[in-house]
GUTITI-494301 format. One record per residue (C-alpha): residue in three letters; x, y, z; residue number from 1. Coordinates in pm, 1 decimal. Example, Ala and Ser with C-alpha at 12.3 -4.5 7.8 and 13.67 -1.06 7.14 Angstrom:
BEGIN
<guba residu="ALA" c1="1230.0" c2="-450.0" c3="780.0" num="1"/>
<guba residu="SER" c1="1367.0" c2="-106.0" c3="714.0" num="2"/>
//
This chain:
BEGIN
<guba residu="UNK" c1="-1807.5" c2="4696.5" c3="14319.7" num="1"/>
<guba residu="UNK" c1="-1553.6" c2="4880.9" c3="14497.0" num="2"/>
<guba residu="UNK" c1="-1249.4" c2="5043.9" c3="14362.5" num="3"/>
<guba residu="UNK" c1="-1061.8" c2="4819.8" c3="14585.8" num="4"/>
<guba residu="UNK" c1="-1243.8" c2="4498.8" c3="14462.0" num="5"/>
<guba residu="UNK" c1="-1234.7" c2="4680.4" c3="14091.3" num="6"/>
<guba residu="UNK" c1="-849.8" c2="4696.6" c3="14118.1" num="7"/>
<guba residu="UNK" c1="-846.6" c2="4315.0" c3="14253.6" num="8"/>
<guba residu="UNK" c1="-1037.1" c2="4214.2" c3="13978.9" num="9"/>
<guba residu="UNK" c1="-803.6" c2="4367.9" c3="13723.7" num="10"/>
<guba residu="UNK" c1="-465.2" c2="4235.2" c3="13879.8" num="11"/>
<guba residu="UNK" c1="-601.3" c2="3897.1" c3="13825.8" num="12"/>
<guba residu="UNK" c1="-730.2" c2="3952.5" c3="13523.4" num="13"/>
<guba residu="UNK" c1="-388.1" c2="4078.2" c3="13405.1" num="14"/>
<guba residu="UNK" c1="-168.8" c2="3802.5" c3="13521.3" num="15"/>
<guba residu="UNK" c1="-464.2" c2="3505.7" c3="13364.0" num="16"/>
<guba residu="UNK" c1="-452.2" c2="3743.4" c3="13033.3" num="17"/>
<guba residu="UNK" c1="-62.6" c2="3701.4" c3="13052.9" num="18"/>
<guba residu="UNK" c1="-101.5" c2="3310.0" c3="13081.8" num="19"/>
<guba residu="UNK" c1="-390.6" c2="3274.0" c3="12818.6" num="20"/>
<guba residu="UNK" c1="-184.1" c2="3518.3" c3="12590.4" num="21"/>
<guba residu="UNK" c1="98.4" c2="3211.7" c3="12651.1" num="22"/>
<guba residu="UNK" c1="-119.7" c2="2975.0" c3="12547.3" num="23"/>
<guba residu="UNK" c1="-230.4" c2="3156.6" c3="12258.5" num="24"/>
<guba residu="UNK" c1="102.4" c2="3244.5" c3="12145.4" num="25"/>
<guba residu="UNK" c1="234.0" c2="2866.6" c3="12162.1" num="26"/>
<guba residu="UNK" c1="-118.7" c2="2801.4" c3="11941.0" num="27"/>
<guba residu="UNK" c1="-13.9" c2="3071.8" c3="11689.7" num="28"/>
<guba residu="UNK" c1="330.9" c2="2914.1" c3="11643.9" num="29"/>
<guba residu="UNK" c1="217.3" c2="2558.6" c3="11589.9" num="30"/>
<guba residu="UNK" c1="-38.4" c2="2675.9" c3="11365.0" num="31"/>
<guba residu="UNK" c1="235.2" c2="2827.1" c3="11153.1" num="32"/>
<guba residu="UNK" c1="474.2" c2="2508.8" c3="11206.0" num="33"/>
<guba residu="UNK" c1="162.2" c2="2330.5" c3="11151.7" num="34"/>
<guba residu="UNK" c1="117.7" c2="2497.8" c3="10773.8" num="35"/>
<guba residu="UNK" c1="390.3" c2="2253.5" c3="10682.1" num="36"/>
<guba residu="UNK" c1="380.5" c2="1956.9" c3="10927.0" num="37"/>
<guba residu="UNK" c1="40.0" c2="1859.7" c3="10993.3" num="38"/>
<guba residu="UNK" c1="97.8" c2="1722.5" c3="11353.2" num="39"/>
<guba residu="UNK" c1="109.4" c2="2066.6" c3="11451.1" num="40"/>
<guba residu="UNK" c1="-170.6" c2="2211.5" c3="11345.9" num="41"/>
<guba residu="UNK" c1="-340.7" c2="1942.7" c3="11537.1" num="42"/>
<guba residu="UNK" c1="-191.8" c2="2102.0" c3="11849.9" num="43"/>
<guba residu="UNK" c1="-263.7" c2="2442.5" c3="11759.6" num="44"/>
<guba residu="UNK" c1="-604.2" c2="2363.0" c3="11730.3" num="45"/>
<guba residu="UNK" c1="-640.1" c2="2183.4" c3="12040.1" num="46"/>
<guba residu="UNK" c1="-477.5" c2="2446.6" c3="12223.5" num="47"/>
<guba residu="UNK" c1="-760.8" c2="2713.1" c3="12067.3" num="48"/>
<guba residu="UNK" c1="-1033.5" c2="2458.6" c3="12197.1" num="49"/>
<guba residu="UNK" c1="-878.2" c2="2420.3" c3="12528.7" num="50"/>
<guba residu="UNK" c1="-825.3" c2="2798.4" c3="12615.4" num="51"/>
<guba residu="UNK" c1="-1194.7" c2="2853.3" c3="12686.1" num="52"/>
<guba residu="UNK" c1="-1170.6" c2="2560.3" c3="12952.4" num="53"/>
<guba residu="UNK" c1="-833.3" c2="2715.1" c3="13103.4" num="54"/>
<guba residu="UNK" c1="-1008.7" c2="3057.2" c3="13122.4" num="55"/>
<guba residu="UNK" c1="-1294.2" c2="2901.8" c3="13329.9" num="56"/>
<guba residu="UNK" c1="-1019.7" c2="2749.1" c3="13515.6" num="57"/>
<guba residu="UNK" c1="-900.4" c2="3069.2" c3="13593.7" num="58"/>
<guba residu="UNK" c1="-1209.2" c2="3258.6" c3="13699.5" num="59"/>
<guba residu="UNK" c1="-1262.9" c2="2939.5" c3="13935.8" num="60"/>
<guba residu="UNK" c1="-918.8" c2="3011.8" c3="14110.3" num="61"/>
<guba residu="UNK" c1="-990.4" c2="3360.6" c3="14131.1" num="62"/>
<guba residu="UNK" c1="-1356.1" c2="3311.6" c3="14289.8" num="63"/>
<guba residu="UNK" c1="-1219.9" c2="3041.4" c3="14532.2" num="64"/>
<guba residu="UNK" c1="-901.5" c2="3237.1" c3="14651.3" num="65"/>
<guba residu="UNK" c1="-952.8" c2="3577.7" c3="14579.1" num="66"/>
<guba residu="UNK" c1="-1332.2" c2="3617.8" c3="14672.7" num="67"/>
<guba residu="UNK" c1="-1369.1" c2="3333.6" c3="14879.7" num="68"/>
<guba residu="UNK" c1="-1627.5" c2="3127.3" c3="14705.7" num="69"/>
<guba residu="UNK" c1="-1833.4" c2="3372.4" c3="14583.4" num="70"/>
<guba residu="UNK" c1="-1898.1" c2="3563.9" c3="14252.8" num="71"/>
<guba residu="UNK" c1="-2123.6" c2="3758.4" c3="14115.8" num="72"/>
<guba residu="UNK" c1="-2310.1" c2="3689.8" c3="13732.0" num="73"/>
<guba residu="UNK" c1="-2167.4" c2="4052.2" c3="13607.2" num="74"/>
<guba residu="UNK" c1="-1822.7" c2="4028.9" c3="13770.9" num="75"/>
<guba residu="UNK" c1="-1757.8" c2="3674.6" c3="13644.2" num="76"/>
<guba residu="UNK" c1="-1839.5" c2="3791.8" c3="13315.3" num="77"/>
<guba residu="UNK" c1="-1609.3" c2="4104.8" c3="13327.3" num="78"/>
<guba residu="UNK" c1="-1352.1" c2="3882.6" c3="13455.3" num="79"/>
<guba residu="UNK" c1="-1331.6" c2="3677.1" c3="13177.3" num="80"/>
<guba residu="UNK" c1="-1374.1" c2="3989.2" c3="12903.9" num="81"/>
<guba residu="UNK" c1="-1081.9" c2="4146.5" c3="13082.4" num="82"/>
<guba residu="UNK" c1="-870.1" c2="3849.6" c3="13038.5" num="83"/>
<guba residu="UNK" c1="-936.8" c2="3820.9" c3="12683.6" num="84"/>
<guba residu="UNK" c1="-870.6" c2="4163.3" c3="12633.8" num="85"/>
<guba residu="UNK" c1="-514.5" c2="4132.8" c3="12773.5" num="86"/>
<guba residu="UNK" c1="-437.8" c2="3828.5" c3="12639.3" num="87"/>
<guba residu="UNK" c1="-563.0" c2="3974.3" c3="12285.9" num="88"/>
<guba residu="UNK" c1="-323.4" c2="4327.7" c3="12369.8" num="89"/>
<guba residu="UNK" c1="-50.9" c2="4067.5" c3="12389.2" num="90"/>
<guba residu="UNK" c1="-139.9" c2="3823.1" c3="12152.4" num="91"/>
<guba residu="UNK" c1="-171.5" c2="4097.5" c3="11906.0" num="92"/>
<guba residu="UNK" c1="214.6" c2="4255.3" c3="12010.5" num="93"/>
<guba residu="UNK" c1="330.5" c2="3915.3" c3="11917.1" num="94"/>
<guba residu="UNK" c1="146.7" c2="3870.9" c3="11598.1" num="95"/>
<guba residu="UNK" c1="237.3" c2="4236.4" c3="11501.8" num="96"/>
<guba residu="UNK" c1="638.7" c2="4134.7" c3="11566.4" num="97"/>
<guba residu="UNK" c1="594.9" c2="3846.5" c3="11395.7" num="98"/>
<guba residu="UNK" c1="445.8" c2="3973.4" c3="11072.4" num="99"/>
<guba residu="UNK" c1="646.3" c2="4263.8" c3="11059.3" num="100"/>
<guba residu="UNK" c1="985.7" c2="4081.9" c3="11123.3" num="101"/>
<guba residu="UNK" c1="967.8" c2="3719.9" c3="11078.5" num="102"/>
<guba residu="UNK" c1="707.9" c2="3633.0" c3="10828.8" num="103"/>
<guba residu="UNK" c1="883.1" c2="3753.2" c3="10490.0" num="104"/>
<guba residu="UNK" c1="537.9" c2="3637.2" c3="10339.1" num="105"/>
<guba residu="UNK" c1="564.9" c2="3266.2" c3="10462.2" num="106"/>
<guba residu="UNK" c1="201.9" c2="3273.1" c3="10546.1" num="107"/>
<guba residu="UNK" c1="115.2" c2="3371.8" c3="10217.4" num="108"/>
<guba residu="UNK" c1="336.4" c2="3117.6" c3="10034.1" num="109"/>
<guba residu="UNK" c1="201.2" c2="2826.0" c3="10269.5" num="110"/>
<guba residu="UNK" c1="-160.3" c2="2893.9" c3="10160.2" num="111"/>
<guba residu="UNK" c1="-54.4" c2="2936.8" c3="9789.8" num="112"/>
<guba residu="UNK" c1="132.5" c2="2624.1" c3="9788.9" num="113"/>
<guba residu="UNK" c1="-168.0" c2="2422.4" c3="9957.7" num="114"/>
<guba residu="UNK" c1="-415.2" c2="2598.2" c3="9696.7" num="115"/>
<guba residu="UNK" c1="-154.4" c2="2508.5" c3="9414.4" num="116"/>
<guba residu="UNK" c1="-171.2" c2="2134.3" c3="9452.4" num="117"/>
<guba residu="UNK" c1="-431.4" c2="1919.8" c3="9203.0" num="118"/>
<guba residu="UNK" c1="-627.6" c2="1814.7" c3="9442.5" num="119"/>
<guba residu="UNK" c1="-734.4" c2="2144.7" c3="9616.0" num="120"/>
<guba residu="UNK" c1="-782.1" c2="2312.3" c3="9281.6" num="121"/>
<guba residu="UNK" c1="-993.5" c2="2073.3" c3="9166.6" num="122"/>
<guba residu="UNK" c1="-1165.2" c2="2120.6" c3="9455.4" num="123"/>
<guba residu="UNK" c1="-1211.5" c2="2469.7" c3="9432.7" num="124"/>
<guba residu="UNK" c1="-1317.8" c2="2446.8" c3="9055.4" num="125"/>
<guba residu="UNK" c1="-1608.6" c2="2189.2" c3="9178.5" num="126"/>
<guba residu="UNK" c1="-1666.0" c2="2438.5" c3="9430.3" num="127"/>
<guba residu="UNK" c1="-1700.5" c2="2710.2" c3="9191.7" num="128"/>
<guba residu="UNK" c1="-1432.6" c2="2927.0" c3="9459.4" num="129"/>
<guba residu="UNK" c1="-1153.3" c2="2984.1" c3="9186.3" num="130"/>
<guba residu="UNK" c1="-1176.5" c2="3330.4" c3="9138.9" num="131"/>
<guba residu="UNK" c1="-1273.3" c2="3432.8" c3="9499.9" num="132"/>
<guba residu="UNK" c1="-983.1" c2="3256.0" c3="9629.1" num="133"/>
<guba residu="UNK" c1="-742.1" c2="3409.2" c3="9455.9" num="134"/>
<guba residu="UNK" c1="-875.7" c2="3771.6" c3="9517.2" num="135"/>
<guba residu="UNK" c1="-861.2" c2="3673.3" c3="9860.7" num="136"/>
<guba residu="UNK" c1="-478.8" c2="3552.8" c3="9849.1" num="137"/>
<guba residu="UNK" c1="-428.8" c2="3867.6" c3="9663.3" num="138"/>
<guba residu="UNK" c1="-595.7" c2="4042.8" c3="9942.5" num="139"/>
<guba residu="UNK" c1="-405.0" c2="3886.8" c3="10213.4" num="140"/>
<guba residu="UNK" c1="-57.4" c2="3972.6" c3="10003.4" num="141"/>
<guba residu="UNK" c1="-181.3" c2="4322.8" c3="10049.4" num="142"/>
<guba residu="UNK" c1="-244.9" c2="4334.9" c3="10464.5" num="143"/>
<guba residu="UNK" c1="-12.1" c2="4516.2" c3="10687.2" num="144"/>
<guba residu="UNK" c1="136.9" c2="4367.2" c3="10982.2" num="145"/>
<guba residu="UNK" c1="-106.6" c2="4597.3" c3="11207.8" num="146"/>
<guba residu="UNK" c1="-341.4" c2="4467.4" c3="11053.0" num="147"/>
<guba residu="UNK" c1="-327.4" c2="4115.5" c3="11121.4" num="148"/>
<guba residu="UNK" c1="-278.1" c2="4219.5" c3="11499.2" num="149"/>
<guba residu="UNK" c1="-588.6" c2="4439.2" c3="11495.1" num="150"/>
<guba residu="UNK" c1="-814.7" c2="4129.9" c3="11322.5" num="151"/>
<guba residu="UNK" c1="-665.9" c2="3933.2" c3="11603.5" num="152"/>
<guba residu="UNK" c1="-715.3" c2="4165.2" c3="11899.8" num="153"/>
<guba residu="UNK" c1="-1077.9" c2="4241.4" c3="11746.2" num="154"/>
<guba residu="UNK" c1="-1150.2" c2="3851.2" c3="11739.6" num="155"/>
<guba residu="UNK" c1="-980.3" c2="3781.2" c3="12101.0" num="156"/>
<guba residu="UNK" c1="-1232.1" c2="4057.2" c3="12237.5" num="157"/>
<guba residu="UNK" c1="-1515.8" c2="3940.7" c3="12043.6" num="158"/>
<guba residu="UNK" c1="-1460.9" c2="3577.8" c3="12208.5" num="159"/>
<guba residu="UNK" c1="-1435.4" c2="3711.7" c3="12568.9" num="160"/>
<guba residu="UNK" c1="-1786.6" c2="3877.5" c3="12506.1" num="161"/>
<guba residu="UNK" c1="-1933.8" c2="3603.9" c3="12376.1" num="162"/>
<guba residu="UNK" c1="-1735.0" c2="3318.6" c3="12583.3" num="163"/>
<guba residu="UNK" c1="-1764.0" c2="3491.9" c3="12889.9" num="164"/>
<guba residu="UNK" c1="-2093.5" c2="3496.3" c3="12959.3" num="165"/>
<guba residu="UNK" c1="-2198.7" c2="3105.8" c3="12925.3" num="166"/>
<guba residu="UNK" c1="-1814.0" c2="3115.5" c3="13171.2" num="167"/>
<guba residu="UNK" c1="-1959.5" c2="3289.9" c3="13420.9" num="168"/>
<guba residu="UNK" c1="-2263.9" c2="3156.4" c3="13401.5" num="169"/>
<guba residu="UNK" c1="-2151.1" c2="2839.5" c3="13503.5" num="170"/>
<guba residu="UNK" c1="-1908.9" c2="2933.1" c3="13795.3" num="171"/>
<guba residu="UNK" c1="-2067.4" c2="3213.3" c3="13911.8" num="172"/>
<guba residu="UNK" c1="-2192.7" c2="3182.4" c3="14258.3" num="173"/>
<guba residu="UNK" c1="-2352.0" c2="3401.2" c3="14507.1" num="174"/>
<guba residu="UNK" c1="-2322.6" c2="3216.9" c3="14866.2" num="175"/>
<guba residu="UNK" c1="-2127.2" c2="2942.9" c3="14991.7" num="176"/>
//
C-alpha cells in the first residue's frame, strides 16, 4: 500500500468511525433511557446488532467509490479495525463526559433497583448469584469515569478485530 492509498484509507475510515461512533452513541443513550422504559432498550439493542451490517455497508461504499471495485483481504480488514477504533476514541469521549458529568450514579441505582425487586432476587437466590452480585454492584459503585470509557474503547477495538475479518471477507474483492 502506498502512503497515498494509506492516507485514503484513513480519511475514510475517519469519517465511517465518526458515523458508527453516531450510531453507537444514540445506542448508549437508549440503553440508558431503556434502564427505565423497556421500549428503549429494544432499540439500543437493535442498533448494537445493526452496526456490524452498517460497517460492511461502509467498507462497500468505500471499495466501490474510492477503489473502484476492488479491495484487497488485508486492507478490507484494516478498514474496518480503523473504523472501530475511531468510533471507539469517540464513543469512549462520550461515555467518559457522560459518567463524569451526567450520571450522578444513575447507572448504578437502575441496576440496584432491577436487582431489588422479588422477582429478580429470587432469581438470583435460585441461582445461587446473591453474593457475587452484590460484590459486583459494589464494584461498579467503585469505577471511575475513565474507566468505563477505557472498557468501552477496549471492547469497540476488540470487535473491529474480530468483526472485521469475516467483513472483509465477504466484500473483499480483487478484480472487477
Amino acid at each position: 500500500m502506498t502512503p497515498a492509498e494509506y492516507l485514503q484509507l484513513k480519511a475514510y475510515a475517519r469519517v465511517d468511525g465518526a458515523l458508527v461512533a453516531l450510531l453507537c452513541t444514540v445506542s448508549f443513550a437508549c440503553y440508558l433511557i431503556g434502564l427505565k422504559t423497556p421500549f428503549y432498550g429494544m432499540i439500543a439493542v437493535l442498533l448494537m446488532v445493526v452496526t456490524p451490517f452498517y460497517v460492511a455497508r461502509r467498507l462497500r461504499r468505500f471499495r466501490d467509490e474510492g477503489l473502484h471495485g476492488i479491495i484487497s483481504l488485508m486492507r478490507g480488514w484494516a478498514f474496518v479495525i480503523l473504523v472501530f477504533f475511531y468510533a471507539g476514541i469517540l464513543l469512549a469521549l462520550v461515555q467518559y463526559v457522560y459518567f463524569a458529568y451526567l450520571d450522578h450514579g444513575y447507572l448504578v441505582s437502575s441496576f440496584q433497583s432491577v436487582l431489588s425487586s422479588p422477582e429478580a432476587k429470587a432469581a438470583m437466590e435460585q441461582y445461587g448469584l446473591s453474593e457475587s452480585l452484590s460484590e459486583n454492584i459494589q464494584m461498579l459503585t467503585e469505577l471511575r469515569p475513565i474507566d468505563f470509557a477505557l472498557n468501552g474503547l477496549t471492547l469497540n477495538i476488540t470487535l473491529g478485530i474480530l468483526l472485521g475479518l469475516p467483513i472483509s471477507l465477504i466484500l473483499h474483492r480483487t478484480r472487477k
